[in-house]
C-alpha positions, 0 to 999 in steps of 0.5 A: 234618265238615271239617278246617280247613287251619289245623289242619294247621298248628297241629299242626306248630307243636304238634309242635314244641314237645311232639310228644306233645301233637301225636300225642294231638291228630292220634289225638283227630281221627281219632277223630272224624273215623272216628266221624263217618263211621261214623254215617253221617249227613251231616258239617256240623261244622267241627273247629278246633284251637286251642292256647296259643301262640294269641292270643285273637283268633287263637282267635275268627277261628278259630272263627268261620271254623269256624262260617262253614264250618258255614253259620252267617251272619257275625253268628250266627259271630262271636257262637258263637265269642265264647260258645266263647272264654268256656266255654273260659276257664271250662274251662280257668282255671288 
């Protein structure tokens, strides 16, 4: 599982704003990165912190960055990030 550069900088900005949120996001990821490697199989996934301070389109290029780091050829990436953006807004409708 391999941390994006850019999540580093999304957590500072975050820290900025609500350092709580940054703290519960950075525990969130060492969790997941601990678990990930204590399973032992091999790390292919990406991990993409987004916030919302992001504009849509920082968003998709994020994850579809994610997905290119995953081995995913360019089209297939673009359609996975495009799906994500649609389950979170279904999420996370205010």
């Amino acid at each position: 599982m391999a941390e994006r550069a850019d999540n580093y900088k999304v957590l500072q900005e975050m820290k900025k704003r609500d350092p709580r949120a940054a703290i519960t996001c950075q525990e969130i990821l060492n969790q997941i990165l601990n678990a990930a490697r204590e399973s032992g199989e091999p790390i292919t996934s990406a991990i993409v912190i987004t916030d919302e301070t992001m504009t849509e389109e920082e968003e998709e290029m994020a994850l579809f960055e994610g997905f290119l780091k995953e081995g995913y050829p360019p089209d297939v990436a673009e359609k996975k990030a495009r799906e994500w953006l649609k389950i979170e807004e279904r999420l996370f409708r205010e």
